[in-house]
C-alpha positions in Angstrom: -13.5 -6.4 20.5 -14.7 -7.0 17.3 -14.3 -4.5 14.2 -15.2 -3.9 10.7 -12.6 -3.4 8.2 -13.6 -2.2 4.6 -10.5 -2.4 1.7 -12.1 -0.1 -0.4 -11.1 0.4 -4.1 -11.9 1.8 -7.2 -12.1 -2.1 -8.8 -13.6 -3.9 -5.2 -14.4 -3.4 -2.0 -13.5 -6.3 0.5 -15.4 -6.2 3.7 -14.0 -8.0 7.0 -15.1 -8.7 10.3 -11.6 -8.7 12.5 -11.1 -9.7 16.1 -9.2 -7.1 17.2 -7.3 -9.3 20.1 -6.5 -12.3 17.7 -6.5 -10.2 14.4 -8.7 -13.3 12.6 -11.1 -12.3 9.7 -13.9 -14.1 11.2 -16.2 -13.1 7.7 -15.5 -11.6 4.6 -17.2 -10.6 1.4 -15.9 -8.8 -1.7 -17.9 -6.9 -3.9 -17.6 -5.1 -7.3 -17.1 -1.3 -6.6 -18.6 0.1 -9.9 -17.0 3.2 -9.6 -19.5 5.0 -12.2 -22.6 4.7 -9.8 -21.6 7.3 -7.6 -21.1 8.0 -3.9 -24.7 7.7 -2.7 -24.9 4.1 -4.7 -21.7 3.0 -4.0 -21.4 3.8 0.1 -25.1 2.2 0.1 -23.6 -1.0 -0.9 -20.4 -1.0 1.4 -22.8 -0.1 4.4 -25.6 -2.7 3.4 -22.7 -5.0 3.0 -21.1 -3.8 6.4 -24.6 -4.3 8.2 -24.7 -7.6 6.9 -21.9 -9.1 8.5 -21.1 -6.6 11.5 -22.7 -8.8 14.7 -21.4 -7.5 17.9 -18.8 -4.9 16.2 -17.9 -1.9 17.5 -16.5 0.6 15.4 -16.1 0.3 11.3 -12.4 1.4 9.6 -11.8 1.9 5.8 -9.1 2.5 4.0 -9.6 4.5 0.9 -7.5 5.2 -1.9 -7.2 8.9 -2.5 -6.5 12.3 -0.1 -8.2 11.8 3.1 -9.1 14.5 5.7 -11.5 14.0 8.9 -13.2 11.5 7.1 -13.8 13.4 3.5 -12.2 12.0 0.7 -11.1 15.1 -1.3 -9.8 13.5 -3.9 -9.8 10.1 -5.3 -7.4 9.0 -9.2 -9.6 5.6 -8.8 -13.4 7.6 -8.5 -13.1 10.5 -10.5 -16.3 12.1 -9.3 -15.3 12.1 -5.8 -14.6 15.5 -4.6 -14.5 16.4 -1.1 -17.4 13.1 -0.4 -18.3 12.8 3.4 -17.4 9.0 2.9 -17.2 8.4 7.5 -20.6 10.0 7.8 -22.1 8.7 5.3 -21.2 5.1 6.4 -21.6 6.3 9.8 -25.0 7.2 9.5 -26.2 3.9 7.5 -24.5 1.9 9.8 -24.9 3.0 12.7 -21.5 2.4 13.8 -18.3 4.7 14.6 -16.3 5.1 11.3 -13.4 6.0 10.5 -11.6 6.8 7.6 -7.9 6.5 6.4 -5.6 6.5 3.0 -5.1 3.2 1.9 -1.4 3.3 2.6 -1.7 4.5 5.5 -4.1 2.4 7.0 -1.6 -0.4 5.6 1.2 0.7 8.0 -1.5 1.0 10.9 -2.2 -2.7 10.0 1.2 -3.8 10.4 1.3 -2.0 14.0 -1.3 -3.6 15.1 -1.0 -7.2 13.4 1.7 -7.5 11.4 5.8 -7.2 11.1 5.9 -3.8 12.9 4.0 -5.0 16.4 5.7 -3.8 19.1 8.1 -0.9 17.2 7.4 2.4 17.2 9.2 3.8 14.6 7.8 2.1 11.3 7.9 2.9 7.3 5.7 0.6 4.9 5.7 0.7 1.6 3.1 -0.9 -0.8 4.4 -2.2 -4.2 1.8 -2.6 -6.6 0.0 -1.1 -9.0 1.3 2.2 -8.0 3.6 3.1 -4.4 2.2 4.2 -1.4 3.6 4.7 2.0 3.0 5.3 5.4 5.1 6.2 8.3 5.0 5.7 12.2 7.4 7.6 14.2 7.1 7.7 18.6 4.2 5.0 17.4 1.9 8.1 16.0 0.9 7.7 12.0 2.7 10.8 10.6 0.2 12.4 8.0 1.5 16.4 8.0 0.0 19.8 7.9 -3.3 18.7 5.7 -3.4 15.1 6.7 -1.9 14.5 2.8 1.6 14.0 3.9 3.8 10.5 3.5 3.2 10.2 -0.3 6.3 8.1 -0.2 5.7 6.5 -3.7 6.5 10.5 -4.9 9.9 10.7 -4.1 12.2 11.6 -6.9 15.3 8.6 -7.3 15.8 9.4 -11.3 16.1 13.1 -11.9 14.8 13.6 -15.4 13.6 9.6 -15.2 10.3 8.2 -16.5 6.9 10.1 -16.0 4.4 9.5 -13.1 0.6 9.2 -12.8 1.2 12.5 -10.7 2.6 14.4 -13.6 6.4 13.8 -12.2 9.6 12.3 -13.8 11.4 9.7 -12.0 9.2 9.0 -9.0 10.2 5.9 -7.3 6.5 5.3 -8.2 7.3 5.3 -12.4 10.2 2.7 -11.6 9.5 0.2 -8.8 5.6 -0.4 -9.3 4.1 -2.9 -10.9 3.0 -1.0 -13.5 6.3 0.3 -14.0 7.8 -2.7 -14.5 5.2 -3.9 -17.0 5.9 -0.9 -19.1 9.2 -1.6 -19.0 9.5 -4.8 -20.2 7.0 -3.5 -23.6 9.5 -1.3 -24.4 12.6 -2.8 -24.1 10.8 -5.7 -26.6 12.7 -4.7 -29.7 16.1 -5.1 -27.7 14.9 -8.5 -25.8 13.0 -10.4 -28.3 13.8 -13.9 -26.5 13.1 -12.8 -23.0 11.5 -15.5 -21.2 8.9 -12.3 -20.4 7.3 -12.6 -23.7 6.4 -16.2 -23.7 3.5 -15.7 -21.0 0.5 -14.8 -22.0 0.1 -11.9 -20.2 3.3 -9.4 -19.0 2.8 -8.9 -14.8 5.5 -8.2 -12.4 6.0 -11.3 -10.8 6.7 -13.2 -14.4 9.4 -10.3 -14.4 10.6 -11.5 -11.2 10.8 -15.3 -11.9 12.3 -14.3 -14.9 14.9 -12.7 -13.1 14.7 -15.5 -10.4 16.2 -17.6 -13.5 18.6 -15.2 -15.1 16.8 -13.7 -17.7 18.8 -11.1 -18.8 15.6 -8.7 -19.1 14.1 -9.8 -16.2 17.5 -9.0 -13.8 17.9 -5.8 -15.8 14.1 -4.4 -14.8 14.4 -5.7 -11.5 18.0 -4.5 -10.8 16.4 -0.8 -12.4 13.6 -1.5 -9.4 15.6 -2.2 -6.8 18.2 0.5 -7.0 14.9 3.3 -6.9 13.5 1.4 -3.8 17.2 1.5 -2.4 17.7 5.2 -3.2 14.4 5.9 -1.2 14.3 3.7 1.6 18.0 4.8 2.4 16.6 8.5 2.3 13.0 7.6 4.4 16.0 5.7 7.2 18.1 9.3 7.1 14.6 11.6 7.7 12.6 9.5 10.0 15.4 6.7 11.5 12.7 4.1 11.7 13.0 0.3 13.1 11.6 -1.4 10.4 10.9 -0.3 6.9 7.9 -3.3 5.4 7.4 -4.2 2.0 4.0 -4.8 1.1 1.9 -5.5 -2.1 2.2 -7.6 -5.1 5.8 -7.1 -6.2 7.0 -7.8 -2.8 5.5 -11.1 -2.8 8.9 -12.1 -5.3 10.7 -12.6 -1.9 14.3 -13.2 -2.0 14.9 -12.4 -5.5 13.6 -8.9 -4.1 14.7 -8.8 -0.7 18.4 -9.7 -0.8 19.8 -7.8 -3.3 17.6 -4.8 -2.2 19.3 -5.1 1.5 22.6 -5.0 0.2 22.1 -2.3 -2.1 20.0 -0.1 0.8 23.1 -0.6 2.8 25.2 1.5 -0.3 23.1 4.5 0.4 23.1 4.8 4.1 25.7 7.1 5.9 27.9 4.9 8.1 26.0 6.0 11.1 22.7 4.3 9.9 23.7 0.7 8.6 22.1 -2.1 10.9 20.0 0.5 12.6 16.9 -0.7 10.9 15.5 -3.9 8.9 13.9 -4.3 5.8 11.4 -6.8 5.4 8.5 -8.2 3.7 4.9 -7.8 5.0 3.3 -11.3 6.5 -0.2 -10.1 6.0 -0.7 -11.1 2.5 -4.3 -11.0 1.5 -5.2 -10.2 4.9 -3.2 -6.4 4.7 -6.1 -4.7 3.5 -8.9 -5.3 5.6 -6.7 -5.8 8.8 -5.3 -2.3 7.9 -9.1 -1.1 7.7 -9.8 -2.0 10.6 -6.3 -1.0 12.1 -7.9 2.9 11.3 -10.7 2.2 13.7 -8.4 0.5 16.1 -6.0 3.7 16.0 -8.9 6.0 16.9 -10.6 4.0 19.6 -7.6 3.3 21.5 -6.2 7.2 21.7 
């Protein structure tokens, strides 16, 4: 079976044909979203682009940053015109093809069922690290999305009280701490009190020249990543007390620091847990790489078909 997976954002859009048995992209194009076109431009593109390349598929997924319900996105932070938008019919009827659509996040963690660290559990939490946090859960192997289809904002979980302010209008979100763009901000102001950090000698502040920095002892560097790691620690302990998963997987650009991420985070996961939880789950990093977000696209399609 072959399917279409689209990695739809408010920056790109990556389209993917996947063989669903092997999970190989067999081709793949990526495309400027220019968001300020508007739905009707923008979903002409994706499907023209989708038409393009879908020989022999059956069924077309997309994830979608944004609150998802039956296929409407209600509300998008990355398309600011988007307001309850018909985004699976409207691809549905250009394409000619089943489609289905999902929340980014949680079409991640439907990608790692289906291809990734969490084939063959059940019980799965994924997080994505990057520019913001999402999250997705899988419990008795069913995506758990709540009342409206909304639920599993995981990135929205409170782990500093009175901490710094979220996107979502929140303080201390585990979202305003461990992203990417959280770290970034951190590092600019704490400047004044790190002058020589080895941070400010690239050209450009990301997350991972955080992490190397703190890879190789940067005092700045361990201090933002230490700050990171004790929010994701806080939360993933709480996700393993509510949903006892198997696996909690890291995905997205700050998980790609690896051990310098991985090994202190363990540990300090293990600080939070009651006694009764330690070693019931693992905590790992995704495989997928580049490949999560179409594979998790077309994971959505995958998850409907095979109900």
């Amino acid at each position: 079976m072959r399917i279409v997976g689209v990695d739809f954002g408010g920056t790109t859009f990556t389209v993917g044909l996947v063989d669903a048995e092997s999970g190989e992209i067999l081709r793949e194009e990526q495309h400027e979203t220019r968001a300020w076109e508007g739905f009707e431009k923008i979903t002409s593109r994706v499907a023209e682009v989708v038409n393009f390349i879908k020989e022999d598929a059956e069924a077309v997924g997309i994830g979608s940053p944004g609150s998802i319900l039956n296929g409407v996105v209600k509300f998008s932070p990355n398309l600011p015109d988007w307001r309850d938008v018909p985004l699976a019919d409207r691809v549905r009827e250009l394409t000619d093809l089943p489609t289905f659509v999902e929340n980014d996040a949680n079409a991640f963690v439907l990608g790692e069922k289906w291809f990734g660290a969490g084939k063959g559990y059940d019980h799965i939490v994924a997080l994505t690290l990057g520019t913001g946090v999402g999250g997705g859960v899988i419990t008795h192997g069913i995506l758990l999305k709540g009342y409206l289809g909304i639920g599993a904002e995981l990135g929205h979980v409170i782990v500093e009280p009175n901490g710094p302010k979220c996107g979502c209008g929140n303080y201390g979100c585990l979202e305003a701490i461990a992203s990417a763009t959280a770290m970034v901000r951190m590092a600019k102001e704490l400047k004044d009190e790190f002058p020589n950090s080895e941070i400010f000698k690239s050209n450009e502040i990301s997350a991972r020249v955080i992490m190397d920095a703190a890879r190789d002892g940067d005092e700045l560097g361990r201090k933002i990543r230490d700050r990171a790691i004790d929010a994701l620690a806080r939360a993933i302990a709480g996700f393993a007390h509510i949903f006892n998963p198997q696996i909690v997987i890291l995905g997205g650009g700050v998980s790609r620091a690896g051990d310098v991420l991985l090994k202190p985070l363990r540990k300090k996961v293990k600080g939070y847990l009651m006694p009764s939880f330690i070693n019931t789950f693992e905590v790992v990093i995704s495989p997928l790489l580049d490949k999560a977000g179409v594979l998790g696209a077309a994971s959505v399609a995958l998850e409907n078909l095979r109900r």
